[in-house]
ZAMARGU-4260 file (C-alpha; in steps of 0.2 Angstrom, whole numbers, plus 5000, padded with zeros to 4 digits):
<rodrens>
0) 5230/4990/5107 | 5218/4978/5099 | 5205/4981/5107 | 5207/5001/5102 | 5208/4992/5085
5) 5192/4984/5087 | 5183/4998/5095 | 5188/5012/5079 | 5184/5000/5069 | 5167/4997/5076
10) 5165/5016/5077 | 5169/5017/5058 | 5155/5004/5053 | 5142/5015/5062 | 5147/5030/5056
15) 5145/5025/5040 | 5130/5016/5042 | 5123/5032/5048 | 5128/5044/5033 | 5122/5030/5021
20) 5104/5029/5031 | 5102/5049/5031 | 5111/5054/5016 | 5115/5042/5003 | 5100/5029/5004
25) 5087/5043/5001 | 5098/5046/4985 | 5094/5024/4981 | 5078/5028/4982 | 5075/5043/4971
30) 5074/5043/4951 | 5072/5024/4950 | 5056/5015/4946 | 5050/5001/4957 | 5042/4985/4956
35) 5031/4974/4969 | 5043/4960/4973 | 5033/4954/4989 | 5018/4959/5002 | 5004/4972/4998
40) 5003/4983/4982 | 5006/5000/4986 | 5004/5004/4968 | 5016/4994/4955 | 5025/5003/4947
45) 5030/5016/4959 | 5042/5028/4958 | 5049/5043/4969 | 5040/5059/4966 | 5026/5051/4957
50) 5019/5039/4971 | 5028/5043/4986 | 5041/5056/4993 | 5052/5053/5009 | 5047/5066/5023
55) 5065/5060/5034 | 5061/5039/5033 | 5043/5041/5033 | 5035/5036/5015 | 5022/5049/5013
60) 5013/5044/4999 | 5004/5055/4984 | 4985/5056/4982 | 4986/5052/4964 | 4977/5033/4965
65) 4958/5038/4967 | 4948/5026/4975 | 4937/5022/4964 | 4950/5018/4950 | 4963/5007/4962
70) 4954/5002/4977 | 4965/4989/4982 | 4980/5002/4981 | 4971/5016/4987 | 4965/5004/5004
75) 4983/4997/5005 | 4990/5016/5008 | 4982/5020/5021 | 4994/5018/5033 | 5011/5021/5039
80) 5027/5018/5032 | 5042/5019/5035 | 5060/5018/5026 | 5068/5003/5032 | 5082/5002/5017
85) 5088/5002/5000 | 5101/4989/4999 | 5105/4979/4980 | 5090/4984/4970 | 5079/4980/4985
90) 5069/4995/4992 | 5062/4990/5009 | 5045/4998/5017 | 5039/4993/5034 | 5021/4997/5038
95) 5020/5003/5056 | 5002/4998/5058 | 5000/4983/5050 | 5018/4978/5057 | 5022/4971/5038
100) 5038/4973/5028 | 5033/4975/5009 | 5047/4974/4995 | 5051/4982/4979 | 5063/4981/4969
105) 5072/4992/4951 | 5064/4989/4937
</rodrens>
């Protein structure tokens, strides 16, 4: 009986991890604006829409930094990221290719 105990349990706790990855931290993410806490300057502020938009948990981000007027921020996007989470004001970005974890977080 326990150990049915510990396996719903267990099976809760996933399940809600799962909704809260697919459905409700997308919802974090959106209409807030963010600040570079640490790693590379995508672009500070940022905000949803306006800088990036979430294509699943890939950051796809907009082309609105030219070159020639933000070329570190410009260079630093050029890569892949992904949505690793969006836990207590903290909005987590891994860059695939570069194997980086960059961190915002609300302003």
């Amino acid at each position: 009986m326990k150990k049915r105990n510990i396996n719903i349990t267990i099976i809760i706790i996933l399940l809600l991890f799962i909704i809260d990855r697919f459905v409700w931290m997308p919802e974090r993410v959106k209409g807030k604006t963010w600040m570079l806490e640490s790693g590379r300057n995508l672009g500070d502020p940022m905000a949803y829409k306006w800088d990036f938009m979430l294509n699943g948990s890939e950051i796809v981000f907009n082309d609105n930094k030219r070159k020639e007027d933000y070329p570190s921020v410009y260079r630093n996007r050029q890569s892949k990221f992904y949505l690793l989470g969006c836990y207590f004001g903290n909005f987590y970005i891994l860059d695939k290719i570069r194997r980086e974890v960059i961190i915002y977080s609300e302003k």
